[in-house]
C-alpha positions in Angstrom: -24.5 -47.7 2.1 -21.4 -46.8 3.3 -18.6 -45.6 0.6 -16.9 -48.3 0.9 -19.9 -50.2 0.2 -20.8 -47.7 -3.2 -20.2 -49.3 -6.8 -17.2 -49.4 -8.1 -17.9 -46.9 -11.7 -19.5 -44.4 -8.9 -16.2 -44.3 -7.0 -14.5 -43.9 -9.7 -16.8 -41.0 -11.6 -16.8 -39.4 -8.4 -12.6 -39.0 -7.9 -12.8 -38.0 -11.2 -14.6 -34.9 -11.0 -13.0 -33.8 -8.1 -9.6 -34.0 -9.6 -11.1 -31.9 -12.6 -12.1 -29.2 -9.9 -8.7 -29.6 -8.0 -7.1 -29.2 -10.9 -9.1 -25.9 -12.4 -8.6 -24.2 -8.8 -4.9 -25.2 -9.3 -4.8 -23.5 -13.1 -6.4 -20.4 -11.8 -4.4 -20.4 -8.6 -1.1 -21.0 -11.1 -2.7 -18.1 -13.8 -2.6 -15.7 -10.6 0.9 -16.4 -9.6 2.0 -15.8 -13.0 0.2 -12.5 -13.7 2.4 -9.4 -13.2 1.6 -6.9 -11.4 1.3 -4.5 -14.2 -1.7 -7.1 -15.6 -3.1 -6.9 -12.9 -3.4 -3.3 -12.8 -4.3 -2.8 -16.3 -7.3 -5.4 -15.7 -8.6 -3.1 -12.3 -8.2 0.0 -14.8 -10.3 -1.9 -18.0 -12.7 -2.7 -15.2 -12.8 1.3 -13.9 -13.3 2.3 -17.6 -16.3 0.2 -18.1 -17.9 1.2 -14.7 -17.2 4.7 -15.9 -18.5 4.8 -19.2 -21.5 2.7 -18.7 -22.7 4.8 -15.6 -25.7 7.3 -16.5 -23.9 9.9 -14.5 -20.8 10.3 -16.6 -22.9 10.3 -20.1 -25.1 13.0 -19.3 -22.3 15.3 -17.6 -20.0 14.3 -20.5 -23.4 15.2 -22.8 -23.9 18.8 -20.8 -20.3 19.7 -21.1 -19.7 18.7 -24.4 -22.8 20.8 -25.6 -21.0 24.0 -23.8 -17.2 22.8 -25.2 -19.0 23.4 -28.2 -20.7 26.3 -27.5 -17.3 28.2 -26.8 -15.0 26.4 -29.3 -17.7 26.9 -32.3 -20.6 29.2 -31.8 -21.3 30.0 -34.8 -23.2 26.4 -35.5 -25.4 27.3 -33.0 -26.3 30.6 -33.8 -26.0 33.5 -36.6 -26.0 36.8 -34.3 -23.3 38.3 -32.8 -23.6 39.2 -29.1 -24.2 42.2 -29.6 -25.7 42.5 -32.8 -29.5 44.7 -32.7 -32.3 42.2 -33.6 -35.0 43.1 -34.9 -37.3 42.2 -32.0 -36.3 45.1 -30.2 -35.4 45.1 -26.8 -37.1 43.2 -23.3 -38.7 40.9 -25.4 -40.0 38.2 -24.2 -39.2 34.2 -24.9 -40.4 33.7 -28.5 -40.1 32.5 -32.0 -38.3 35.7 -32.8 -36.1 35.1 -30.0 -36.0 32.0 -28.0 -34.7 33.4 -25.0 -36.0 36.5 -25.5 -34.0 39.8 -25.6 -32.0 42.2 -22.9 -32.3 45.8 -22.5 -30.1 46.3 -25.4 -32.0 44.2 -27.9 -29.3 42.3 -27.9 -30.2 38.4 -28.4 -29.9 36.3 -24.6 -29.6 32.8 -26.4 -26.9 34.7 -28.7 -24.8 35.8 -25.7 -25.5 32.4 -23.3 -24.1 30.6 -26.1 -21.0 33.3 -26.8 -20.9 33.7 -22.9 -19.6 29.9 -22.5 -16.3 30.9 -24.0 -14.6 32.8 -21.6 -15.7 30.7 -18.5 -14.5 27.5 -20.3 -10.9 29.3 -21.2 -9.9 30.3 -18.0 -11.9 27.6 -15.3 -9.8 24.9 -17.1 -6.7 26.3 -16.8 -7.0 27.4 -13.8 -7.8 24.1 -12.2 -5.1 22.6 -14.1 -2.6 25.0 -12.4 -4.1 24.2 -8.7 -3.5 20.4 -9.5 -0.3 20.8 -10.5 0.6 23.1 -7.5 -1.3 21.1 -5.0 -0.1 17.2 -6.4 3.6 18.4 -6.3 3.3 19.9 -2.6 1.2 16.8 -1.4 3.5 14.8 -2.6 6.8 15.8 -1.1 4.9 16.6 1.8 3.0 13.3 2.1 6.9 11.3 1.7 9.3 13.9 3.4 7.1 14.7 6.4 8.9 15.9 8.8 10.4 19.5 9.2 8.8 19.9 5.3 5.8 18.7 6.6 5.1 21.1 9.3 6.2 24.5 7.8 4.2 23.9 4.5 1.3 22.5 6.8 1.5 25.8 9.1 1.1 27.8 5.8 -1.9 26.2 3.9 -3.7 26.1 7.8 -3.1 29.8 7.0 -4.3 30.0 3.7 -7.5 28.4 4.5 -8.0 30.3 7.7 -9.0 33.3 5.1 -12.4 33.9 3.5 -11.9 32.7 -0.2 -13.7 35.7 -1.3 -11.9 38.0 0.6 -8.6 36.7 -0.4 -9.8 36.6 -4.1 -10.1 40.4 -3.9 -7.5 41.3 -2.0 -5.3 39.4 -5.0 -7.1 41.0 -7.5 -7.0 44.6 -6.1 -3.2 43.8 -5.4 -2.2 42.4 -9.2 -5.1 43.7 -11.4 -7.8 42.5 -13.7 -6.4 40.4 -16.0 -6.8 36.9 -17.3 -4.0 35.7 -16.2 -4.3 37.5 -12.5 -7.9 35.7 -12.6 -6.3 32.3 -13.7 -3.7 32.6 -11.3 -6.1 34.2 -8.4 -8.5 30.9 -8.8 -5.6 28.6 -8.9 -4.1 30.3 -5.7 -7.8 29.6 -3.7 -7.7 25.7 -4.6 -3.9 24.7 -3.9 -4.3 24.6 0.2 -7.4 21.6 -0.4 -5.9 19.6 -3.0 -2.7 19.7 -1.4 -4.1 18.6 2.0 -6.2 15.8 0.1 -3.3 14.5 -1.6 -0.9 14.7 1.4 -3.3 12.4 2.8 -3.1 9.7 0.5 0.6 10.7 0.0 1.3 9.5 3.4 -1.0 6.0 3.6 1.2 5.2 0.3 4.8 5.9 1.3 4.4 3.8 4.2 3.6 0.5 1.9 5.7 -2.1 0.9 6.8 -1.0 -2.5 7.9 2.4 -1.6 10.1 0.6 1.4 11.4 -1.8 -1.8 11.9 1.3 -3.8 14.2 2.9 -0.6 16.3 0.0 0.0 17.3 0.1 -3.7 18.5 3.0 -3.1 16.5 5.4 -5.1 15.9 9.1 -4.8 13.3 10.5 -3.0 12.3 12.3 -6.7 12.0 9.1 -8.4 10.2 7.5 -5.9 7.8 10.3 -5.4 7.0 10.9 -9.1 7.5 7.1 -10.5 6.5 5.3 -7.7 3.3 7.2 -5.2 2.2 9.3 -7.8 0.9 6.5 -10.3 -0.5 4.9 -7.5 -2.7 8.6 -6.3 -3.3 9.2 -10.2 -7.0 8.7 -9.5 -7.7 10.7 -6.7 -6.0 13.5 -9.0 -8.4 12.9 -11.5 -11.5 13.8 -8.8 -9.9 16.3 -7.1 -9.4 17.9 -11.1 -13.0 17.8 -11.9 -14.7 18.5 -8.8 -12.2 21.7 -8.5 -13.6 22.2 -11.8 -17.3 22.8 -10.9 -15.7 25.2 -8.1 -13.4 26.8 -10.8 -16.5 27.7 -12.6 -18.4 28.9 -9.6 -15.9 31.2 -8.6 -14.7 32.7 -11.8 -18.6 33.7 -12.5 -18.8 34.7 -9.1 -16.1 37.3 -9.4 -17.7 38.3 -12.7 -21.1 39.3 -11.1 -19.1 41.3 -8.2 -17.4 43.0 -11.4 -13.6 42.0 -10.1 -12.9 40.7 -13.7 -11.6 42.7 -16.5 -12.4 43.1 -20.0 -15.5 44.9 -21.7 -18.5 44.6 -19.4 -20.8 44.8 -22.7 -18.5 41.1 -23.9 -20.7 38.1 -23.5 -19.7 36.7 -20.1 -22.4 34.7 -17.8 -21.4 36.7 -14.7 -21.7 39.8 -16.1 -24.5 39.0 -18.0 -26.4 38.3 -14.7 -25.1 41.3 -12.9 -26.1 43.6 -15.3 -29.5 42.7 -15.4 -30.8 41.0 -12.6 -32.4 44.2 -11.1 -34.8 43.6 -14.1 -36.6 40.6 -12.3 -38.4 43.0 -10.0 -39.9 44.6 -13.3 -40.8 40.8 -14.6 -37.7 41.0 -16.7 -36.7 37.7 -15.8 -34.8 36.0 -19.2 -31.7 38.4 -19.6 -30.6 37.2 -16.1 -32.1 33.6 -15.3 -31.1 32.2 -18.9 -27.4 33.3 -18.1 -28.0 31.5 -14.7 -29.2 28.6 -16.2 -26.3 28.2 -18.3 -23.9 28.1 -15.2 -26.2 25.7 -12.9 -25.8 23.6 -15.9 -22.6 23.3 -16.3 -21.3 22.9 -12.8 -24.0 20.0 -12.8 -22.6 18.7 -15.7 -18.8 18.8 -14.3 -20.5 17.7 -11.1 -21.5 14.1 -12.8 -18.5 13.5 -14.6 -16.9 13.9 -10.8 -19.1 11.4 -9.2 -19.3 8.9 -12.0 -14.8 8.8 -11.5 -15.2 8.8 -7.9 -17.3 5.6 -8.2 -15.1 4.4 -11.0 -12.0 4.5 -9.1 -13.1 3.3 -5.7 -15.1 0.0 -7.3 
């Protein structure tokens, strides 16, 4: 049967369903048109957020670094020594009930000083990559939109930069300026600007050649406001990575620097690094704890910062 041939009440049922689905394609088609473009956005970053905080990833890193955040901020919940209080175990002794993680060749509690030892590290590895963020966004930025004459000279001098071993440039700083906090602040900073600048130069330059930054010009704005109001909300993600995955390396090279002894303060001060340098030697004589528990802390941590990164890498590209 042709369809000229069908019923009359089929005909008719049938033209009326497919205006009911011409029409729904026609609401949502309409719903789309009418949706701003700051909807829109504010829908892509609701549906980052819950990618994010439903991945496994991000809860356990947020779980390991919380647990350390703690650590620093409140030690005293976790433990009743001081670092370098005498307990009564005495010293090198084992993993135990009298002391979980045994005790150094002070007597001197580990777990005490892994758990005071996270302070320090979680002061200065923060603001340290904060710094190198701020540095390395602002030159990607004008470098990314200028290009040009600003583009090369700033280009020639981070290929520089980077052409140096980050060790060897780390102490050359530090033997230069000192041993202080804020030399080793500034010294970690100074190793991470050249990559985060490069990485956000990058993405610097794929923005400023879209259509919104070409609107933004032929209104007339400055360069400043377009840089800062326009490209920069639109890279705010890749910030975010390049902030915590410079955070695992912030933490790597500030304990780094401690074991080599190129940081200042009291060597006998709870401090992961030092904790490990002064006692690794020990491990020959199957005096393991003082040194591997220390060691443990810091693997855990950069694994924990490591997760977070991943899980907003995937977040932001989904």
């Amino acid at each position: 049967m042709t369809d000229n041939q069908m019923p009359p009440e089929v005909l008719s049922s049938f033209d009326v369903e497919v205006n009911d689905e011409l029409a729904h394609e026609a609401g949502k088609a309409a719903s789309a048109k009418s949706a701003s473009p700051a909807e829109g956005k504010k829908q892509i970053r609701k549906e980052q957020l819950r990618v994010l905080y439903t991945s496994p990833g991000f809860i356990i890193g947020v779980l390991i670094v919380g647990f350390w955040i703690i650590a620093s901020v409140f030690p005293g919940l976790l433990t009743t020594y001081d670092p370098k209080e005498f307990v009564e175990a005495g010293p090198r002794v084992k993993p135990s009930s009298e002391a979980w993680l045994g005790t150094d060749k002070n007597g001197w509690d580990v777990y005490t000083r892994v758990i005071y030892g996270a302070r320090k590290i979680l002061l200065i590895a923060p603001i340290a990559t904060a710094v190198a963020i701020a540095v390395g966004t602002f030159l990607g930025l004008i470098m990314g939109y200028y290009k040009g004459w600003v583009d090369e000279i700033l280009s020639r001098i981070i290929e520089a930069i980077l052409s140096i071993p980050i060790i060897l440039m780390a102490i050359v700083i530090i033997f230069t300026f000192g041993r202080s906090t804020t030399v080793i602040i500034g010294t970690i900073a100074i190793l991470f600007v050249p990559a985060i600048t490069r990485t956000i130069r990058s993405a610097a330059i794929a923005e400023s050649d879209l259509d919104y930054v070409m609107s933004a010009k032929m209104r007339g704005e400055s360069g400043l406001f377009i840089v800062s109001r326009e490209i920069l909300p639109n890279v705010v993600g890749l910030v975010v990575v390049e902030g915590t995955v410079r955070l695992g390396y912030a933490i790597f090279t500030y304990t780094t620097l401690a074991f080599l002894g190129f940081v200042g303060g009291n060597i006998t001060d709870a401090d992961w690094g030092i904790d490990v340098s002064q006692n690794y030697e020990q491990i020959a004589r199957d005096v393991w704890w003082p040194s591997i528990f220390p060691a443990v802390a810091i693997a855990s941590l950069v694994i924990g910062v490591n997760l977070i990164a991943d899980s907003i890498d995937k977040a932001v590209k989904s």
